[in-house]
N, C-alpha and C positions, 0 to 999 in steps of 0.2 A: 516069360521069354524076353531078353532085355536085344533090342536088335540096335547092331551097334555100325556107323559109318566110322571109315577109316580114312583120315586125309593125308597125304603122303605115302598112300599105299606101295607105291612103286620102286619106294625103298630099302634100304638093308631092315630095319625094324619093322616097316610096312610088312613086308610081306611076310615076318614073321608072325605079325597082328594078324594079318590076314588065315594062317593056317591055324594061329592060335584060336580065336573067332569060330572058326567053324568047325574047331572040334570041342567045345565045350558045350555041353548036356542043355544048358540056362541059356545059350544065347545062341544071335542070328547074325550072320551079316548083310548090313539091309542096303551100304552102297560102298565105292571104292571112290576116291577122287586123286589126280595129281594135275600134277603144270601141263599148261598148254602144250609145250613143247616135248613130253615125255617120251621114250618109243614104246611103251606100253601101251599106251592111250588105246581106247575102243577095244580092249584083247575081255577076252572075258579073264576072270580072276583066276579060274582054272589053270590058266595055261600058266599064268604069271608064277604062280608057285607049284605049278608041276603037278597040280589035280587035276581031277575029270570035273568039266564044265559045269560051272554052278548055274551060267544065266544073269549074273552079274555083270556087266563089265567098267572098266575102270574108265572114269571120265574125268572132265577140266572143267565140269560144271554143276560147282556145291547145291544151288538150286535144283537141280535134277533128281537128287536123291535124299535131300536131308530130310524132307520130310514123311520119310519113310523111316526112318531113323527116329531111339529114344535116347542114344548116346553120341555124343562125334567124340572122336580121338582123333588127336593130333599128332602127328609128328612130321609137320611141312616145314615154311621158315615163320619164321616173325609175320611178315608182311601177309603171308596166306592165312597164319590162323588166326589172324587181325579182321579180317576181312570175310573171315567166314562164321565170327563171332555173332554178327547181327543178325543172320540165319538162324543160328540155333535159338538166340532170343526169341524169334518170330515163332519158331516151331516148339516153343517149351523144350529143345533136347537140355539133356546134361552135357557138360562138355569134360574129358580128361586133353589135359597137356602137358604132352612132354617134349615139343621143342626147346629149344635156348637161345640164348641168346638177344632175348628181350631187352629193350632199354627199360630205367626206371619209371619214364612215362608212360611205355608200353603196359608196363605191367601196375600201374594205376590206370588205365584203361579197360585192363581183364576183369580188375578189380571192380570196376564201375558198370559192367558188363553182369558182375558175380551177383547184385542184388536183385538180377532178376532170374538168375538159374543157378542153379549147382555145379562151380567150376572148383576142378583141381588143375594145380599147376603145382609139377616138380620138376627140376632139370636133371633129377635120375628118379628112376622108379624102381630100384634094387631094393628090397627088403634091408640087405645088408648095408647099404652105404645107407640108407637113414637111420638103422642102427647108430651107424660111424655119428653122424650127426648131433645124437642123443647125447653119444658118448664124448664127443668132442665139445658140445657143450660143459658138460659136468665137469670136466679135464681142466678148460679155460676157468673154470670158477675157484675151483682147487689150488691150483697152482700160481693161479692169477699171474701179472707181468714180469716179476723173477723171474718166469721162463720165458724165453723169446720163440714167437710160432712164424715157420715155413710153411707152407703148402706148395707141393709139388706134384703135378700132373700129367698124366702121360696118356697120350690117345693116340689114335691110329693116323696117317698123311692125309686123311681126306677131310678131317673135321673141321668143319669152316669156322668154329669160334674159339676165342683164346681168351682169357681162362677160357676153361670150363664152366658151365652153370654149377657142377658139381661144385668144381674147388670155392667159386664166390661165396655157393651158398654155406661152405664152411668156415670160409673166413668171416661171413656176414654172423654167424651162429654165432663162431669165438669173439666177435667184436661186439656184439650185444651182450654177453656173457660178462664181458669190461666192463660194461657200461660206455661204452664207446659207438657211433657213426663208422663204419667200413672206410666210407671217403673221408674220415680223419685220419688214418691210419696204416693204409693197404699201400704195399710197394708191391710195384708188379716188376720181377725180373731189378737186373742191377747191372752196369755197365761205368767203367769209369773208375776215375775218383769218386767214392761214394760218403767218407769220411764214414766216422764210426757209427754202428748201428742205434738207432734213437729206442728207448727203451716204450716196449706196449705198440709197436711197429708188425702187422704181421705181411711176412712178406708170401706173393703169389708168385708159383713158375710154371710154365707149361710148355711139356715137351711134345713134338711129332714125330712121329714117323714108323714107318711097316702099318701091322695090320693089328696093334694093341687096340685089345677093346676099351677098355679103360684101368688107371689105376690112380688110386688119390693117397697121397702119404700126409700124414701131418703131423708135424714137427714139433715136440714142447722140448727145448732144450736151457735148460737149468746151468747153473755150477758144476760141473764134476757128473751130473746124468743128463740122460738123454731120455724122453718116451715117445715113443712111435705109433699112429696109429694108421693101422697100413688096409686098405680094400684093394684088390683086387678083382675086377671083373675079366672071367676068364671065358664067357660066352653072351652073345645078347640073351640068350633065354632067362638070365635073370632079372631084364629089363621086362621081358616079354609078361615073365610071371606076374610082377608087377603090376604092372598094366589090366589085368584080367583083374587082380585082386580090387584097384579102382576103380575098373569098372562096375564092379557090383556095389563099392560102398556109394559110389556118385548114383547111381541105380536107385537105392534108397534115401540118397539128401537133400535135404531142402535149399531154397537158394544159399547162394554167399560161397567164401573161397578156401578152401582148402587144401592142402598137401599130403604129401605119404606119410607125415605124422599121425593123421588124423587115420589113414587106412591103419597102420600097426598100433596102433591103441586098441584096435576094437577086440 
């Protein structure tokens, strides 16, 4: 039985984590956490997702519960699952993450964090957009600079970061695929006189608004064609599924860092 803490329970994806959690066969949930200021705060989890009282209830303090826990999942901000890193160190948990929006130092930090437990970090956890990933590697090698690559993304109004972790991590994918630095090469949006487009440039856009859960297009556009490679997420539950799947692979790994590559390989 893998018992799993959930940080940023009180969430759209939390509390999806939350009922996912407690209905799978293999696992338990053993705490809930959010921000101080949450109006959940002290409810038991029950109410929060509209079950009958587990005995759990959702608190502001990771201490309290982590070490009752064999996994933490994240999905707070930066700053929280920064902070709650050193915990799971202390208590041997595995950690899964899936917030965004990490700086580069941030995430040499996880990194440094990784050689002593088993962390994953992705900024989507959709089986099918690291498919995309895969594929959008292979695409950039193929085709190579002849084609000039877009990324265009579209989330709902309330999403606090621009890109996307999704879109960066495709553009980071296609620019190593070059043999290229991302910050050699990455336009974000365009405005102006921009003069004509620089060849092996891939450009990032990101759109908001209503209630899209997500969607990542990416653009290889050649001579005379065009190829498209389009995700569409059309419910969190495909994040959710996700999420479950690493948590079983984190469940079995040894320290060091990994991604949803590493869970769809197995």
């Amino acid at each position: 039985m893998v018992r799993v803490v959930i940080s940023g329970a009180g969430g759209q994806m939390g509390k999806l984590l939350l009922q996912a959690v407690t209905e799978e066969d293999d696992m338990e949930l053993a705490g809930a956490v959010e921000k101080k200021e949450h109006p959940f705060l002290n409810k038991d989890v029950g109410e929060v997702i509209g079950l009958v009282k587990s005995g759990i209830l959702l608190v502001d303090d990771m201490e309290k519960v982590i070490s009752g826990g064999d996994i933490l999942v994240e999905f707070s901000t930066p700053r929280a699952a920064l902070s709650h890193l050193p915990a799971a160190v202390e208590k041997n948990n595995g950690v899964v993450i899936g917030t965004t929006g990490f700086s580069d130092e941030e995430k040499e930090r996880i990194k440094n964090f990784s050689s002593k437990i088993p962390v994953l970090l992705s900024p989507n956890m959709s089986i099918g957009v690291n498919l995309l990933f895969k594929i959008a590697g292979e695409a950039a090698k193929i085709l190579g600079t002849e084609y000039d690559v877009e990324i265009v993304e579209t989330h709902h109004r309330m999403k606090k970061d621009a890109p996307s972790g999704t879109a960066l991590k495709l553009a980071g994918i296609i620019a190593e695929a070059r043999g290229k630095s991302l910050k050699e090469i990455a336009v974000y949006g365009r405005k102006g006189t921009t003069g004509e487009r620089k060849t092996g440039a891939i450009g990032i856009h990101a759109v908001r608004g209503g209630s899209v859960t997500g969607e990542h297009n990416v653009i290889f556009a050649g001579a005379g064609e065009r190829v498209e490679l389009i995700h569409r997420a059309e419910s969190r539950e495909v994040f959710v599924r996700g999420v479950i799947k690493a948590i079983r692979f984190i469940a079995g790994a040894g320290s060091g860092l990994y991604d949803m590559q590493d869970v769809i390989k197995q």
